[in-house]
C-alpha positions in Angstrom: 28.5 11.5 -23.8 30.5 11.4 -26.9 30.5 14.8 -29.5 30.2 14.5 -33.1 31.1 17.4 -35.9 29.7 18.0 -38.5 30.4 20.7 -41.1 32.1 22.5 -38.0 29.8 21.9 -35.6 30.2 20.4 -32.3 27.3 17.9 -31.7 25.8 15.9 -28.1 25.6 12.2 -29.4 25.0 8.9 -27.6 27.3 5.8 -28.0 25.5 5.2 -31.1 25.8 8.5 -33.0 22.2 9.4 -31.9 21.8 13.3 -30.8 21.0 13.7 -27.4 20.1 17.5 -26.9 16.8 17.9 -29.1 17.5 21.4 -29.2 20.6 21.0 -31.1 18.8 20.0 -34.4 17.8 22.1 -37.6 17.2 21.1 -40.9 20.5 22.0 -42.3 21.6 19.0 -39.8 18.8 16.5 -41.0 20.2 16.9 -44.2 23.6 16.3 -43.3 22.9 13.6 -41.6 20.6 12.0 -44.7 23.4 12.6 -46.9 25.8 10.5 -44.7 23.5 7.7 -44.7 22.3 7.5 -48.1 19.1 9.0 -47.7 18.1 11.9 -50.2 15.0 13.9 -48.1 11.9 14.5 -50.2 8.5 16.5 -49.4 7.2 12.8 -47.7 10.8 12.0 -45.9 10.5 16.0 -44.2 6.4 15.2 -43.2 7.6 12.0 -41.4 10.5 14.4 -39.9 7.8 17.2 -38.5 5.9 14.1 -37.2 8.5 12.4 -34.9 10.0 15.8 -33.8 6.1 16.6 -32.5 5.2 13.6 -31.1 8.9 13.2 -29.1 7.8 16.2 -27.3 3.8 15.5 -26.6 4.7 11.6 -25.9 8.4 11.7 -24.5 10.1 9.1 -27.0 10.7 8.7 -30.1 7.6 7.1 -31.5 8.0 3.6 -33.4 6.9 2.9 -37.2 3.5 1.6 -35.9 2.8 4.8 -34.2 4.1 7.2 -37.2 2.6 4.9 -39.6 -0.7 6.0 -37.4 0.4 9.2 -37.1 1.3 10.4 -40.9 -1.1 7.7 -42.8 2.1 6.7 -44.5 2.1 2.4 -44.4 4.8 0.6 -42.8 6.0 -0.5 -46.3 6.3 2.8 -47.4 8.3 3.6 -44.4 10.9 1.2 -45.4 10.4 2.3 -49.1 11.9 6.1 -47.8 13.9 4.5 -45.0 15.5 1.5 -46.4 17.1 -0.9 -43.9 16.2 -0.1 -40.5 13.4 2.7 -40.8 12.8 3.5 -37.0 16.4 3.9 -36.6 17.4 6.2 -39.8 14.5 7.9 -39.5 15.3 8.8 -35.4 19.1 9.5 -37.0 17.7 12.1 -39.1 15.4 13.8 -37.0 17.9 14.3 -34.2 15.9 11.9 -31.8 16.9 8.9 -29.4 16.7 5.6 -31.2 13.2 4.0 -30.5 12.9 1.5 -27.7 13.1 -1.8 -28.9 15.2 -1.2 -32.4 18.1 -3.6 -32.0 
């Protein structure tokens, strides 16, 4: 297990800069970790957020875009609209959750 900082802050990341302790994460993080990647978070971008953070704890992984498409009512385009690039895996960056099973 490797540890990031940020602004100061000693973080628990995989091999791939994803978090690994959910507990670690606030929202002065997500939008740290936005920032770095590009990503400016609106009103939609933190209602995506709340959703994946829930669902990782009823359903034990991080959901994929079909599931928080279902979940949120927000299409798959517009996923990639907010998440441009590789959506399941910036929006997992953000929300301090494991990359979703299957994202290469």
């Amino acid at each position: 297990m490797s540890v990031a900082t940020i602004n100061g802050t000693e973080f628990h990341v995989d091999a791939e800069g994803f978090l690994t302790d959910y507990d670690q994460w606030d929202q002065a993080l997500a939008e740290d970790l936005a920032q770095a990647i590009g990503i400016e978070l609106t009103p939609r971008h933190w209602e995506i957020i709340a959703f994946l953070r829930e669902d990782y704890l009823a359903e034990g992984e991080t959901p994929t875009l079909r599931r928080t498409a279902a979940g949120t009512g927000i299409s798959i385009k517009q996923l990639f609209e907010l998440f441009p690039g590789k959506p399941g895996k910036k929006m997992a960056y953000i929300a301090g959750l494991p990359k979703p099973r299957g994202c290469v």
